[in-house]
C-alpha positions, -999 to +999 in steps of 0.1 A: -016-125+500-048-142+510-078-122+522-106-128+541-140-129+525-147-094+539-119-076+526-123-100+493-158-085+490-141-045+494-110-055+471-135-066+449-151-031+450-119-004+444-115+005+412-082+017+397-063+048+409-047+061+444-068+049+472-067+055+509-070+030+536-081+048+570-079+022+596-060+001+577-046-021+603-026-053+592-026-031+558-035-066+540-060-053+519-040-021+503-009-045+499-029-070+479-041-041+458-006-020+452+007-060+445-017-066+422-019-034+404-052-029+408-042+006+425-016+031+409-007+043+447-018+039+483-020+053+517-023+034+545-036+052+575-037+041+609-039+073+644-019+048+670+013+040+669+017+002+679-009-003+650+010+023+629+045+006+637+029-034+625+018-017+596+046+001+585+066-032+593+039-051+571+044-031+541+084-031+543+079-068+549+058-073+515+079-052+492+049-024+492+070+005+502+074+014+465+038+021+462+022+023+500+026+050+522+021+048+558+006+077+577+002+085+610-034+106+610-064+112+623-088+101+601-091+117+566-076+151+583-043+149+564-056+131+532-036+137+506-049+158+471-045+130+446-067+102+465-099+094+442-106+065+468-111+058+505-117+029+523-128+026+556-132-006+570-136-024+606-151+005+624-190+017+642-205+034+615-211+064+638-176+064+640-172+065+602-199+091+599-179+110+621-151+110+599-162+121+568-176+148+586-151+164+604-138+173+576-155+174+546-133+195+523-109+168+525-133+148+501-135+171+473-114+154+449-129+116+463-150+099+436-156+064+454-159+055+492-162+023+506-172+015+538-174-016+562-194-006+589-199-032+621-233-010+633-253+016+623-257+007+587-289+023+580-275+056+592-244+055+576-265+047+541-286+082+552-260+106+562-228+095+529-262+101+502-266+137+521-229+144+514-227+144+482-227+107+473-248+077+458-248+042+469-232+025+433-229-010+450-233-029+482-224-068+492-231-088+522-203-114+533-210-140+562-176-150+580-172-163+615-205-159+625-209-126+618-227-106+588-208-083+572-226-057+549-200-033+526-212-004+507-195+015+477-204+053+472-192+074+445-199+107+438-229+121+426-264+138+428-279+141+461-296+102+462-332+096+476-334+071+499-370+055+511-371+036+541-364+003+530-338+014+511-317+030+542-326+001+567-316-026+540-298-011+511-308-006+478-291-030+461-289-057+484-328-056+484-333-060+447-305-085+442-322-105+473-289-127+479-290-159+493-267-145+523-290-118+524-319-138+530-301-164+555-294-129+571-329-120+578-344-151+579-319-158+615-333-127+626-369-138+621-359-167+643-346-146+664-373-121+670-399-152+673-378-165+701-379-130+722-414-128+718-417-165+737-409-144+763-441-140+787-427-109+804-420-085+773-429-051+778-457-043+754-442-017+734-413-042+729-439-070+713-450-039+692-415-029+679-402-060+674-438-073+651-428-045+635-391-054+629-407-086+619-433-071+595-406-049+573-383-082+572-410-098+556-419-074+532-387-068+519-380-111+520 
């Protein structure tokens, strides 16, 4: 089964075990994984049931059901004892945030979570070291014109973060990718081409030479 270059970059990231897939959607990615024995066991979580119904279709259609279980949950609020990993993936990261929240005892026996958030990065990276976790790895993936930044926690000390570390991640700043830069750089161009505009407010010319300033450093 062919992936996508963002679910390529999470596969890529889940290491051996029984993992769950919370949002799981087409169930493509914990498919591939179960296929390719990568994971031991998988659950495959989706809270609607059209989306619920394709899924549990997909996996019946790929052979999976050995290995992939399909659930019909909210969330992580029936996760099941023996998961050591969860994925979630296509979702705000307020929204994810809000997850692992709600219920927080469910991750006791979690070592690893990867997430694939479409907003609120920085604040994701800030509240998942708080719980409990430390950023191991993170990747950034362009596909159809859109960036696409995934981050693996696992569990550990409580992780200090400084301020370039939660707006651009630890690891993608040190490891300065050439996505990573084509990233920023677009958003240079970007910011340059709002401040053409004559009318700006000044605290926006302010915030944005500000955006501007940090991108640089961190470039």
């Amino acid at each position: 089964m062919k992936l996508s270059k963002r679910l390529q970059a999470i596969y890529d990231m889940v290491p051996c075990g029984v993992l769950a897939d919370v949002g799981s959607d087409h169930g493509k990615l914990i498919i591939s994984l179960f296929q390719n024995g990568v994971i031991s066991k998988g659950y495959a979580i989706e809270n609607k049931k059209g989306p619920f119904d394709r899924l549990k279709k997909a996996i019946e259609e790929n052979n999976a059901s050995e290995g992939v279980v399909p659930m019909l949950s909210d969330g992580i609020s029936e996760l099941p004892s023996d998961v050591e990993t969860v994925v979630i993936a296509g979702m705000g990261g307020f929204n994810v945030i809000d997850i692992l929240k709600k219920n927080p005892g469910k991750l006791k026996n979690v070592r690893t979570i990867i997430v694939d958030a479409h907003n609120a990065i920085p604040e994701l990276r800030k509240q998942v070291t708080k719980m409990g976790f430390v950023i191991a790895d993170e990747d950034i993936v362009y596909e159809s014109g859109v960036y696409y930044e995934i981050i693996k926690f696992i569990s550990g000390e409580a992780m200090y973060l400084d301020d370039p570390d939660i707006e651009f991640g630890p690891v993608l700043r040190s490891e300065k990718s050439m996505t990573f830069k084509s990233k920023y750089i677009s958003r240079i161009k970007e910011i340059d081409k709002l401040l053409e505009n004559k009318d700006i407010p000044d605290g926006k010319i302010k915030k944005l030479n500000s955006e501007k300033e940090r991108i640089n450093d961190v470039l």
